[in-house]
KEKE-3310 file (N, C-alpha, C; in steps of 0.2 Angstrom, whole numbers, plus 5000, padded with zeros to 4 digits):
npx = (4921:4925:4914:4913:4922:4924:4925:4914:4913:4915:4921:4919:4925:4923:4934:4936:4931:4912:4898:4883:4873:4881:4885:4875:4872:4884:4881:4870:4875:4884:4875:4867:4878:4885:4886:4885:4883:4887:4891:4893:4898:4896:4905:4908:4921:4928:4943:4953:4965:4977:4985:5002:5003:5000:5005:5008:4995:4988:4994:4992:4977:4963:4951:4943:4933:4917:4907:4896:4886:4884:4890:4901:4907:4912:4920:4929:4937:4940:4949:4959:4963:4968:4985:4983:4975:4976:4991:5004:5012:5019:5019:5012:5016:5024:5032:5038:5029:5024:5009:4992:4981:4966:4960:4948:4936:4923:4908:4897:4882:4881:4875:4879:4894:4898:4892:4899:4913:4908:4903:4911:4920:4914:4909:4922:4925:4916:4919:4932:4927:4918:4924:4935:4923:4921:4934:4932:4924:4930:4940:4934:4928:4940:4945:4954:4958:4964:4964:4952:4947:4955:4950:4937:4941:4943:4934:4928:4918:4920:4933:4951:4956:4957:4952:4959:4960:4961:4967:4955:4952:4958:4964:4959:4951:4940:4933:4929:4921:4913:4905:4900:4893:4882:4875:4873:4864:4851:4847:4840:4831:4837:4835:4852:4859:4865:4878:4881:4883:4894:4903:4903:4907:4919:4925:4925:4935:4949:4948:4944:4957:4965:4959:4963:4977:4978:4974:4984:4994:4990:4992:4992:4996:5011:5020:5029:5028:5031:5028:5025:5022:5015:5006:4992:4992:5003:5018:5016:5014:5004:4992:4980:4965:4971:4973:4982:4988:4975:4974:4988:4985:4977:4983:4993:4985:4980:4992:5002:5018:5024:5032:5037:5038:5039:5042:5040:5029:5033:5037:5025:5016:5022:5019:5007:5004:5015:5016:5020:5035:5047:5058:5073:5070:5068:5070:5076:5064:5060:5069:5070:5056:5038:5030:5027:5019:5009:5006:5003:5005:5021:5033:5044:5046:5041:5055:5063:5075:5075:5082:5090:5081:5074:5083:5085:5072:5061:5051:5046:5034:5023:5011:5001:4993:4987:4992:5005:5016:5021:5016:5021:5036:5038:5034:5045:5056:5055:5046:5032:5015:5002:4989:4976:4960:4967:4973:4980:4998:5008:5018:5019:5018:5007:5018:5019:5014:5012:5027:5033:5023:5013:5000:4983:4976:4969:4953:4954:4964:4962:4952:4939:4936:4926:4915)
npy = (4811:4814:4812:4799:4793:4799:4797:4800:4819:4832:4844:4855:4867:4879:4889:4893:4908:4910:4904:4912:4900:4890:4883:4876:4869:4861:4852:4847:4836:4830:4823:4816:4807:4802:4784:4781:4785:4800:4817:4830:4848:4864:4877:4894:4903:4916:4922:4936:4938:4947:4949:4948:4953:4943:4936:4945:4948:4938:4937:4947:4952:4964:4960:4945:4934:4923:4911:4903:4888:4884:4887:4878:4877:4889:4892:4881:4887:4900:4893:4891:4900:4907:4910:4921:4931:4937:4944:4951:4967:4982:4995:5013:5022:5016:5006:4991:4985:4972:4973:4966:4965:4964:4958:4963:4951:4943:4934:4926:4921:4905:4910:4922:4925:4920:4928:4940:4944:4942:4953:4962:4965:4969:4979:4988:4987:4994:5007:5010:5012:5020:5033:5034:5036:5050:5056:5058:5067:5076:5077:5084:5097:5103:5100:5094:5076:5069:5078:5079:5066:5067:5074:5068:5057:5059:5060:5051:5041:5037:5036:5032:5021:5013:5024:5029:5035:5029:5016:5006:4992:4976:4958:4944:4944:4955:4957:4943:4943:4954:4948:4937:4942:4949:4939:4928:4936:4940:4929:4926:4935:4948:4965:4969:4980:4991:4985:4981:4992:4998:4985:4991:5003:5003:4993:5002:5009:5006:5009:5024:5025:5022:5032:5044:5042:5042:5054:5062:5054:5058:5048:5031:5022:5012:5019:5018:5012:5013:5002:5004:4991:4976:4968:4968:4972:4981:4971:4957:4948:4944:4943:4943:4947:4958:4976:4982:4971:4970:4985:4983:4974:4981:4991:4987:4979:4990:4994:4998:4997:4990:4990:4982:4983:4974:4972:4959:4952:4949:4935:4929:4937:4935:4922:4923:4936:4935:4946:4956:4966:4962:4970:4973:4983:4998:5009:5004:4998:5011:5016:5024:5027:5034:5037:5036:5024:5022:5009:5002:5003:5002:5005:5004:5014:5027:5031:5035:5040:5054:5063:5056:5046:5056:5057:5045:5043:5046:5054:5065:5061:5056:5046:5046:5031:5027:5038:5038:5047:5066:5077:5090:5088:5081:5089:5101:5091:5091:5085:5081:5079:5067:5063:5054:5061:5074:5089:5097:5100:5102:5116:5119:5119:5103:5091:5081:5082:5079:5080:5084:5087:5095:5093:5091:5079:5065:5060:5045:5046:5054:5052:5056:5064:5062:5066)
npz = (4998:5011:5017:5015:5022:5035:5052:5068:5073:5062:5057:5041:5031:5022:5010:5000:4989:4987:4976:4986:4999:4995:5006:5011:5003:5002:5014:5012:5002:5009:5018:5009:5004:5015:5024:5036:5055:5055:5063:5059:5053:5041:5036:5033:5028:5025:5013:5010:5005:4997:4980:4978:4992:5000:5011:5021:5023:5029:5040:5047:5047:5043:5046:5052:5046:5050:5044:5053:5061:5076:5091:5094:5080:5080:5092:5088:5075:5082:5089:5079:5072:5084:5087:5077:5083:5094:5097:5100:5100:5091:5103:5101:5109:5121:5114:5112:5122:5125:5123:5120:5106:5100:5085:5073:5073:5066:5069:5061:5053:5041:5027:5024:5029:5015:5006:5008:5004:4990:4991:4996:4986:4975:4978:4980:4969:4962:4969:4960:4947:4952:4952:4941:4931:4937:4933:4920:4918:4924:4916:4907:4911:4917:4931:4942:4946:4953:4966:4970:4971:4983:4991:4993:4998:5013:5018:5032:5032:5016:5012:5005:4998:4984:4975:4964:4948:4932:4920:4921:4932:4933:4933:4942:4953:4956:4944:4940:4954:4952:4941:4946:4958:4950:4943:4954:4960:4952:4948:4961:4959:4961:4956:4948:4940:4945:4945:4933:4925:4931:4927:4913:4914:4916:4906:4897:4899:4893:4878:4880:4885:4875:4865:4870:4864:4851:4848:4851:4844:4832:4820:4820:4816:4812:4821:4835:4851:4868:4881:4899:4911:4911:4920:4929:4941:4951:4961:4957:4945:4937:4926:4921:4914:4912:4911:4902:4895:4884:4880:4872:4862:4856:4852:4842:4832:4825:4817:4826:4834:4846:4861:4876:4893:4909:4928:4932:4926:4911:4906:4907:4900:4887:4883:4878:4871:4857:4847:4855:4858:4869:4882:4890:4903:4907:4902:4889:4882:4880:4869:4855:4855:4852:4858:4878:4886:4903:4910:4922:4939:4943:4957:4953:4939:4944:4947:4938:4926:4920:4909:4903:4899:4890:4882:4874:4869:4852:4851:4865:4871:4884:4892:4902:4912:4925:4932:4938:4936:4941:4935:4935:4937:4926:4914:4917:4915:4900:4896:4886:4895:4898:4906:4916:4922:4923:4921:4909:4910:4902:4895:4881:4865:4854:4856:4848:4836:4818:4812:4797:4791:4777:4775:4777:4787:4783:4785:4789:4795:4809:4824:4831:4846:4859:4875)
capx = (4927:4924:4908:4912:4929:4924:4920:4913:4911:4920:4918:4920:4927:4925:4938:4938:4926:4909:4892:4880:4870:4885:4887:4870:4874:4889:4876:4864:4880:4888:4868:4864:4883:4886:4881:4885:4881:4892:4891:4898:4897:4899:4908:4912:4929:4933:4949:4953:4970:4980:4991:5008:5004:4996:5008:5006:4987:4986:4997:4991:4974:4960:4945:4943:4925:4916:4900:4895:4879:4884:4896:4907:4910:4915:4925:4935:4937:4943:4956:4964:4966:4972:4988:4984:4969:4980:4997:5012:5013:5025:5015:5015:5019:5029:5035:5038:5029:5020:5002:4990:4978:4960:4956:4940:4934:4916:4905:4889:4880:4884:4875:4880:4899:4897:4889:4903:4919:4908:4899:4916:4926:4910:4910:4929:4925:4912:4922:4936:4920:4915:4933:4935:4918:4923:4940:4931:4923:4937:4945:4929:4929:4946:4946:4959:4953:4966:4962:4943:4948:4957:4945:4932:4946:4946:4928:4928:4913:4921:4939:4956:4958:4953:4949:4963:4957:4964:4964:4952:4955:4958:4968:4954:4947:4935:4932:4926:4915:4909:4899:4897:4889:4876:4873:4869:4859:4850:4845:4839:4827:4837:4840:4859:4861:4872:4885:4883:4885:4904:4908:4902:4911:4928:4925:4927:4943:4958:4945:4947:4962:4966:4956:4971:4985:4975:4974:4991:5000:4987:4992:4994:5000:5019:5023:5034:5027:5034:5022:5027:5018:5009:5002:4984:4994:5010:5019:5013:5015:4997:4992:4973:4959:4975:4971:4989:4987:4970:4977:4993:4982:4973:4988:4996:4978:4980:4998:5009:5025:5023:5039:5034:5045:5036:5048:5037:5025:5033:5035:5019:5014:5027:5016:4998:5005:5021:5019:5025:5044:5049:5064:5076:5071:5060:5074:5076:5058:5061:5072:5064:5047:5034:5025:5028:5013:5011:4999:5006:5010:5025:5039:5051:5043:5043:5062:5062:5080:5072:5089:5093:5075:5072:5089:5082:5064:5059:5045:5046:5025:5021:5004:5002:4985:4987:4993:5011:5022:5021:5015:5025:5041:5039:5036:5049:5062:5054:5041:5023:5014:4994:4986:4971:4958:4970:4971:4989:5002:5015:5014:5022:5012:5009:5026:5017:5009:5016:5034:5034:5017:5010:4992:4977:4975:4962:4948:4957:4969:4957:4947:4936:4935:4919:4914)
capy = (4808:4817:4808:4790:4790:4802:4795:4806:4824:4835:4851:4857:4873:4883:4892:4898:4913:4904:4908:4910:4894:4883:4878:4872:4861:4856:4852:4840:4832:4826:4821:4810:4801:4797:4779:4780:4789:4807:4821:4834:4854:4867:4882:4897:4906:4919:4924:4942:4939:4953:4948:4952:4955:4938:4932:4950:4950:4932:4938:4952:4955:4967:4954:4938:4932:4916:4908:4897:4887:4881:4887:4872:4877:4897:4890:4877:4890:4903:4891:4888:4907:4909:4914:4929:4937:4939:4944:4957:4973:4986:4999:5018:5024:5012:5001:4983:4983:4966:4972:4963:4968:4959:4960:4961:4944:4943:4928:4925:4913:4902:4914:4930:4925:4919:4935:4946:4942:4946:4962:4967:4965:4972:4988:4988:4987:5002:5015:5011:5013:5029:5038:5035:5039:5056:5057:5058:5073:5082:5082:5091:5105:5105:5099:5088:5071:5067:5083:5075:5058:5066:5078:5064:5052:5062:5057:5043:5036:5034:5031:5035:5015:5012:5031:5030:5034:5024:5013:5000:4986:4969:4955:4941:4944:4959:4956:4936:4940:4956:4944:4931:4944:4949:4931:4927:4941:4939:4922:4926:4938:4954:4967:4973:4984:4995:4980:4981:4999:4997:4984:4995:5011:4998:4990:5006:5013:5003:5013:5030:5029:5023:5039:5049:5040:5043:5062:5064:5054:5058:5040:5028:5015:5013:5023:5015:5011:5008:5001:5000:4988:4972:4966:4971:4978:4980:4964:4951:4944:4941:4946:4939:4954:4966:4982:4983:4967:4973:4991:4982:4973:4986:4995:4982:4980:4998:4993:4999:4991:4989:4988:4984:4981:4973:4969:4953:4948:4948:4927:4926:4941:4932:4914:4924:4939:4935:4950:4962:4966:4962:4974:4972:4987:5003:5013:4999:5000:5018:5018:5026:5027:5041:5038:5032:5022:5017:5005:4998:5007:5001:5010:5006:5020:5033:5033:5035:5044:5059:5065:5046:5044:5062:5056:5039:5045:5048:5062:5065:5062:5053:5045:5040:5028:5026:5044:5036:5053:5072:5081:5095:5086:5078:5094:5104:5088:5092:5079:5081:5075:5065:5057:5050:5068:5082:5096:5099:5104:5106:5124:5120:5114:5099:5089:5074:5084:5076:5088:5085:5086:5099:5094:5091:5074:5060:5054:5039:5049:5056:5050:5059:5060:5062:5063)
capz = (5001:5018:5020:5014:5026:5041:5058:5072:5072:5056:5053:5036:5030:5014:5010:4993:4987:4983:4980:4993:4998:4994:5014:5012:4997:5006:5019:5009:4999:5016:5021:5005:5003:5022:5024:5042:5057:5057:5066:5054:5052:5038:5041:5028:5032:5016:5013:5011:5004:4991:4977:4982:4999:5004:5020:5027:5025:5033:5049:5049:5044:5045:5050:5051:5045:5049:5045:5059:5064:5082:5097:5093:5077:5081:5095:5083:5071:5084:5093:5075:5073:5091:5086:5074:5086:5100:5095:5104:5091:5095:5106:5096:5115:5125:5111:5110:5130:5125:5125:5116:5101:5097:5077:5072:5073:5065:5068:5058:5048:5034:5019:5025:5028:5009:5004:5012:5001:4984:4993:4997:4980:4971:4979:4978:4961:4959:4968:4957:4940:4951:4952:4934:4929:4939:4931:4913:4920:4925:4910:4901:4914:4917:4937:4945:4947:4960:4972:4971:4976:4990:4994:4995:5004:5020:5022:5034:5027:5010:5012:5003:4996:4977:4972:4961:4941:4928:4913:4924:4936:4930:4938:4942:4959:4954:4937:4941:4958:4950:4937:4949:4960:4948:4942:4958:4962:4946:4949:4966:4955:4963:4952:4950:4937:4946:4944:4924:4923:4935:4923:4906:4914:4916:4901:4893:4900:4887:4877:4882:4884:4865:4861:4871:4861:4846:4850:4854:4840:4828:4815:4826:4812:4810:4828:4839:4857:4874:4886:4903:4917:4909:4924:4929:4946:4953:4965:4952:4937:4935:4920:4919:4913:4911:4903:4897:4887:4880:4876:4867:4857:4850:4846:4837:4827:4822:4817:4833:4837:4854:4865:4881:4898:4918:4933:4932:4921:4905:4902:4907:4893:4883:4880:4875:4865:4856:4844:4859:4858:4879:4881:4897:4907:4905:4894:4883:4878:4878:4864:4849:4856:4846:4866:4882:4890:4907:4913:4928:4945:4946:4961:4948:4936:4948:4950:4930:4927:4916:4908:4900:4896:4887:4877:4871:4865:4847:4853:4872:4874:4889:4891:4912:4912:4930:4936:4945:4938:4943:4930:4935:4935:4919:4911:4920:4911:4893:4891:4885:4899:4898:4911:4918:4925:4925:4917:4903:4913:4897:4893:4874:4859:4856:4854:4843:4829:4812:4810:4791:4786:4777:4773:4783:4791:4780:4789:4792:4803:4811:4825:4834:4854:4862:4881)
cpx = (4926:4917:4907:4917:4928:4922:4919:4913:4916:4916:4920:4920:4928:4928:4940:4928:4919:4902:4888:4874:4875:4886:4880:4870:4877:4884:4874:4869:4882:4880:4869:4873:4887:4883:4883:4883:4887:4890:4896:4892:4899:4901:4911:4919:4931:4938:4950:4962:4972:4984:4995:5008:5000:4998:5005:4998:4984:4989:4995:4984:4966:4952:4947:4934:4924:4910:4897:4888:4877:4889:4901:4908:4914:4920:4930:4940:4942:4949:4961:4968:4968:4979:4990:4979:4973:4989:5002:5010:5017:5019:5017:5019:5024:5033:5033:5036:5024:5011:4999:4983:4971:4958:4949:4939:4926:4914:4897:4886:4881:4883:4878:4887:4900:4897:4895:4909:4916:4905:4905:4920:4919:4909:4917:4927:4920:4916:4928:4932:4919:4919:4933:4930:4919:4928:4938:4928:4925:4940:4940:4929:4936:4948:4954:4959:4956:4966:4956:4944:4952:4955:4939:4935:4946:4940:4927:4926:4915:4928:4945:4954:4952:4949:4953:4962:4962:4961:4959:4954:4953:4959:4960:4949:4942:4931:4927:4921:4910:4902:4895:4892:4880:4873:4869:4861:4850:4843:4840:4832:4829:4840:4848:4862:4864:4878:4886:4884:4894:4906:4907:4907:4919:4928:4926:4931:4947:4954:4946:4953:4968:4965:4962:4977:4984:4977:4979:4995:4995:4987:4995:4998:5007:5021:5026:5033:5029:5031:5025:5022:5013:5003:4997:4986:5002:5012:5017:5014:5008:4995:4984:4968:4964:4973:4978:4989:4980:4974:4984:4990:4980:4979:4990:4990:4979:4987:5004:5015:5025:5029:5039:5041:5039:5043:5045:5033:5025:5035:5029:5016:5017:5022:5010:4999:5014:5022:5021:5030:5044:5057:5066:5074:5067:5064:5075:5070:5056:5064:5068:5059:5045:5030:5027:5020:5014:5004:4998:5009:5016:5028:5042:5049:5044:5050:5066:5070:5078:5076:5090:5087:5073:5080:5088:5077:5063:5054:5044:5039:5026:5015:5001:4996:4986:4991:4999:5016:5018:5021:5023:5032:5044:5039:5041:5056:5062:5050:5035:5018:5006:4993:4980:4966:4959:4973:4980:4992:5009:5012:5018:5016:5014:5014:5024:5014:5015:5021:5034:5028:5013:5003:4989:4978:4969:4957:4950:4961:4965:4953:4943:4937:4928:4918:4908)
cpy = (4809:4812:4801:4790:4795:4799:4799:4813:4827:4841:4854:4863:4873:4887:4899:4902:4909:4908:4908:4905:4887:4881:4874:4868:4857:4850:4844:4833:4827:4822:4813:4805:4798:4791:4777:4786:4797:4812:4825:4841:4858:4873:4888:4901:4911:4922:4930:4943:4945:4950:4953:4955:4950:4934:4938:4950:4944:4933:4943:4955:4959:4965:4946:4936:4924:4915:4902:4894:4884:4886:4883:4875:4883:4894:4885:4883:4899:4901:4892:4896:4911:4914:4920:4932:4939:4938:4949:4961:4978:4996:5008:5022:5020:5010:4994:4981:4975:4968:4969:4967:4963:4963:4957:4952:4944:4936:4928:4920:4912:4909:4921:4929:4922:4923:4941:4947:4947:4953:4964:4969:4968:4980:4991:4991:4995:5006:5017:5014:5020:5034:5038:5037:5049:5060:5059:5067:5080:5085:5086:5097:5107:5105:5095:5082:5070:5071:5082:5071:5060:5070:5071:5058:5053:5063:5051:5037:5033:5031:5034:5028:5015:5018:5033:5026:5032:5020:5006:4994:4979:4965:4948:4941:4949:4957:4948:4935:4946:4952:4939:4933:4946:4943:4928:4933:4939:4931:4921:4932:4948:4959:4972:4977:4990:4993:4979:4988:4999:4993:4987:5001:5007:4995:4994:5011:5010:5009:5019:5033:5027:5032:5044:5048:5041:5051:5065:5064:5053:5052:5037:5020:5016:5016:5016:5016:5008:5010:4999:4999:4983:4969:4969:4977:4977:4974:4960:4952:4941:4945:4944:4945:4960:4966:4983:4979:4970:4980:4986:4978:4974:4991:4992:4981:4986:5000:4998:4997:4994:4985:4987:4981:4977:4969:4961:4949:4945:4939:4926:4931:4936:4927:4917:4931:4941:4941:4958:4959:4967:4964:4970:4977:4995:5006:5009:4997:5005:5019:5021:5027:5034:5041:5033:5032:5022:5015:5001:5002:5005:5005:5012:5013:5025:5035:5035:5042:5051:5061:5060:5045:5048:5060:5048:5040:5047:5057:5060:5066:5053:5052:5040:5039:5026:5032:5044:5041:5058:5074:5088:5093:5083:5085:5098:5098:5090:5087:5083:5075:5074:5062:5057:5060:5071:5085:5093:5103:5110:5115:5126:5117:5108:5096:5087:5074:5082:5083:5089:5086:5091:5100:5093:5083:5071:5059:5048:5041:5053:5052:5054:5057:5062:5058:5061)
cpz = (5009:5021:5019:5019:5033:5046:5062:5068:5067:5056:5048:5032:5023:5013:5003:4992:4981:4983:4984:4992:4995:5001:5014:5007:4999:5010:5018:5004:5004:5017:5017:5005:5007:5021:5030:5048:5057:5056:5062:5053:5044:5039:5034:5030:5026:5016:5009:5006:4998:4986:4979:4987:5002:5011:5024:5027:5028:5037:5052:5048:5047:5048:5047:5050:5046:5050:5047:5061:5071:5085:5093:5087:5077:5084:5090:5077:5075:5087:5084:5073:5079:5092:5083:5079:5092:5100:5099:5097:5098:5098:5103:5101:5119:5120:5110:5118:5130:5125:5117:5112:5099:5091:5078:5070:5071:5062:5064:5054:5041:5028:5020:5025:5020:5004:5005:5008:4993:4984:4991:4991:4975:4973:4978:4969:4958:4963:4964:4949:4941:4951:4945:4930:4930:4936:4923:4912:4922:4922:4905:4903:4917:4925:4936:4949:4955:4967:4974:4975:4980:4995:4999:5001:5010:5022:5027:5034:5020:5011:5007:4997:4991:4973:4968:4952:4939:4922:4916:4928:4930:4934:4937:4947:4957:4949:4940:4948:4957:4947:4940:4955:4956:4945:4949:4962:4958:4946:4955:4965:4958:4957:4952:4945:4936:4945:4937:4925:4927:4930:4918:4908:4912:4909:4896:4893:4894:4883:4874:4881:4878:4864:4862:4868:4856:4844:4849:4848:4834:4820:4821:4821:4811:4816:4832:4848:4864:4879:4892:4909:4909:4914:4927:4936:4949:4959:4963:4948:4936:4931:4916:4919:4913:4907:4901:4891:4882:4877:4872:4862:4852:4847:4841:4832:4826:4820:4821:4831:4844:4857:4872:4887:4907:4921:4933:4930:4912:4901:4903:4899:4887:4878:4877:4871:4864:4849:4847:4860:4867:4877:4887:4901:4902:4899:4887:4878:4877:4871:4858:4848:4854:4854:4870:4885:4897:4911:4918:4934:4947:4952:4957:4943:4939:4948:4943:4932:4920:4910:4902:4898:4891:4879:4871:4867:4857:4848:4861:4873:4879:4892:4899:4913:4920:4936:4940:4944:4943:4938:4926:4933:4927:4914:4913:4914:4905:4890:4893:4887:4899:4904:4911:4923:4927:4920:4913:4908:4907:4893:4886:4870:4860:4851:4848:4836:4822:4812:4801:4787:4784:4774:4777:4783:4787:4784:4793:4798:4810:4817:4831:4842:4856:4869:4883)
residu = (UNK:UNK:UNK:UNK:UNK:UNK:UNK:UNK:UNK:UNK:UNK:UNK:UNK:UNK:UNK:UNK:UNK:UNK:UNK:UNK:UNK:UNK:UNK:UNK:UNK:UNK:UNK:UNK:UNK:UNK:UNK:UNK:UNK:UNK:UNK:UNK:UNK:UNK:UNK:UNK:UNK:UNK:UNK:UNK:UNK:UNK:UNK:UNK:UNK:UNK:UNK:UNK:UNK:UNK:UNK:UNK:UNK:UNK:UNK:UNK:UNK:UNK:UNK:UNK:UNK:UNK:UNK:UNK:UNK:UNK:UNK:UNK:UNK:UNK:UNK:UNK:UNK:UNK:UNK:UNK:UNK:UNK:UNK:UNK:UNK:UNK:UNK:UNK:UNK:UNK:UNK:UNK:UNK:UNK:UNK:UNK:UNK:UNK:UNK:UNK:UNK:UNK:UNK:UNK:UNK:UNK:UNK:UNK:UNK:UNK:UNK:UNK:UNK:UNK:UNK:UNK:UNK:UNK:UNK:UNK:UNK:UNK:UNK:UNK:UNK:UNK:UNK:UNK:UNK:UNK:UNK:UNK:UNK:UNK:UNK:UNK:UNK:UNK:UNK:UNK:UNK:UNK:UNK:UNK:UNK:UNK:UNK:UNK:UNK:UNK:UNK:UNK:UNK:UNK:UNK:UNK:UNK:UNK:UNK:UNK:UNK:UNK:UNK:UNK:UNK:UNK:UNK:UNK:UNK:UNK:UNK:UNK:UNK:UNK:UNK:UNK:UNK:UNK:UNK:UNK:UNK:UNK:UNK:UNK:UNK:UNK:UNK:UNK:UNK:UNK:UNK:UNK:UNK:UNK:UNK:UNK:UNK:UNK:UNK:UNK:UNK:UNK:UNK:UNK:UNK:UNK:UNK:UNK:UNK:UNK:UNK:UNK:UNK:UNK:UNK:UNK:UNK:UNK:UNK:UNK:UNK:UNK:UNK:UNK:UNK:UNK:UNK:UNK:UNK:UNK:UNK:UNK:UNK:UNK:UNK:UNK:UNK:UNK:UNK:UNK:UNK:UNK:UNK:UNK:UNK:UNK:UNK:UNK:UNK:UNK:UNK:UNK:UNK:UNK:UNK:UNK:UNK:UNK:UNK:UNK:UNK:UNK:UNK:UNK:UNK:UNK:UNK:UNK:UNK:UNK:UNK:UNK:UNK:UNK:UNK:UNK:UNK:UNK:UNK:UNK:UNK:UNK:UNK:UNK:UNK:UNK:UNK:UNK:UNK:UNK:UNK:UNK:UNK:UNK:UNK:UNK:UNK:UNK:UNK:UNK:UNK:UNK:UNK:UNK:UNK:UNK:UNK:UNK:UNK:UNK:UNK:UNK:UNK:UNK:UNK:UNK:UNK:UNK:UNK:UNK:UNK:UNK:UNK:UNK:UNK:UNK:UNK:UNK:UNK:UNK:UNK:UNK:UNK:UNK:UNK:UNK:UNK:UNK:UNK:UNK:UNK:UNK:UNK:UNK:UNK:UNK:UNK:UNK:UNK:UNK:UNK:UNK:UNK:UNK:UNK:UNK:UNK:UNK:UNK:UNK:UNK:UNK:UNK:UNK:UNK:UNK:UNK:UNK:UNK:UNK:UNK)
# end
């Protein structure tokens, strides 16, 4: 359309996360289905945004990337961002004294600004793979994952952001340019077999941390679970490659009853698994639960009233696939506390061990863990 109806010069921006060599396809599309003269550019532009943080990460953001083949296209591309690259911020000395701030602004060419979006969300993606891979580690020799990942944080070369082990990342954006990374790679004849291995580690977190639910409430058929966070991360209701839905699945296939609760994603949960029971609020999928899950960092979780939740529960086992209590606290209330590679804080047996049962466990009850 751009090329049967534009006159004069057009520059052409791609905005959405693509693979590298689409500004040159753009390129040769405009060429062959012009049928007049026009001066037209392509221009890549990738956006950086967050769920549930995408206005502050567009007014605010940590670069700006642009893949340019002229001046005139930089220049076009940096008037239209004029307003965010030179802005007032409130000085940490003076205050609100009007001084002005330049964000990194990074110009370069079409493939490389192309390249830059799935580099970025693909290493995203292994330090989350290598944290968890480390956290598996932890729990064999009895470390503290989250005193690693904050040892290793206060390297400047690595970083604090996405060192936090768990039951895997989901959501759409890693997951869909991890593949699309090695696909291109792949094709390009590079090999990326580092990028199969971050998704086989991820791919084997819900997993895992079965195995821990397994462990704990030794039959997992007929128990009564309440799972809280469906969404893949907290400030969304997106629910696309969530390991909460995948872990609820597999419980319920291992005859669960799964009672789950999220501040936001439960009609979207709703339409794609309607054999989870959606409570009103965390206690109300507390009710009678043999375990609490939690697969979602929420805030609200944190503020969990311990007292009113420890009076709801069937058996006080608490099973935190994203690390968002204090071990300590939770035990100090009288719950039997799991997480993600750290050590047992509860210093009672375990709660979950059948109270009526006085024979050995079948095979079927049974299953093995293995690191």
């Amino acid at each position: 359309m751009i090329a049967k109806r534009a006159t004069g010069y057009r520059l052409v921006i791609e905005k959405s996360t693509v693979p590298v060599q689409t500004g040159a396809q753009l390129r040769r599309h405009l060429a062959v289905h012009s049928g007049k003269a026009l001066l037209y550019e392509v221009a890549s532009n990738p956006e950086f945004l967050r769920e549930g943080s995408s206005v502050e990460d567009f007014l605010h953001p940590d670069r700006i990337v642009i893949g340019v083949d002229s001046p005139r296209a930089a220049d076009l591309l940096r008037a239209i961002y004029e307003p965010i690259l030179t802005q007032t911020f409130d000085c940490p000395v003076h205050g609100n004294c009007g001084q002005r701030k330049e964000l990194h602004f990074l110009v370069t060419d079409t493939g490389s600004a192309e390249l830059i979006k799935h580099a970025s969300n693909s290493f995203l993606a292994m330090k989350i793979s290598f944290i968890n891979m480390v956290a598996n580690l932890c729990e064999v020799v009895g470390a503290d994952v989250t005193k690693v990942a904050e040892g290793m944080g206060l390297d400047p070369r690595i970083g604090s952001a996405f060192l936090s082990p768990g039951i895997g990342f989901g959501g759409f954006c890693l997951p869909k340019d991890v593949q699309a990374f090695i696909r291109i790679a792949e094709k390009s004849g590079c090999d990326f077999t580092l990028l199969r291995e971050v998704e086989k580690i991820n791919q084997y977190r819900v997993e895992h941390f079965l195995e821990k639910i397994r462990r704990e409430l030794w039959v997992v058929r007929g128990k009564k679970i309440a799972l809280w966070g469906l969404a893949f991360k907290p400030n969304t209701d997106d629910i696309r490659f969530a390991p909460a839905l995948a872990l609820a699945k597999a419980l319920i296939a291992e005859g669960a009853v799964v009672r789950a609760y999220d501040p936001q994603a439960m009609t979207k949960a709703g339409a794609v698994m309607p054999d989870i029971i959606y409570c009103s609020d965390v206690y109300d999928a507390a009710r009678g639960a043999d375990a609490i899950l939690i697969a979602t960092e929420w805030d609200e979780f944190r503020r969990v009233d311990w007292k009113r939740l420890l009076a709801l529960v069937e058996q006080p086992l608490l099973i935190d696939g994203r690390n968002v209590l204090d071990p300590v606290e939770a035990d100090r209330h009288g719950f039997h506390y799991v997480s993600v590679g750290r050590g047992q804080v509860s210093r009672a047996r375990s709660i979950t061990a059948p109270r009526a049962h006085t024979c050995l466990p079948t095979e079927e009850d049974v299953h093995e863990v293995s690191f």
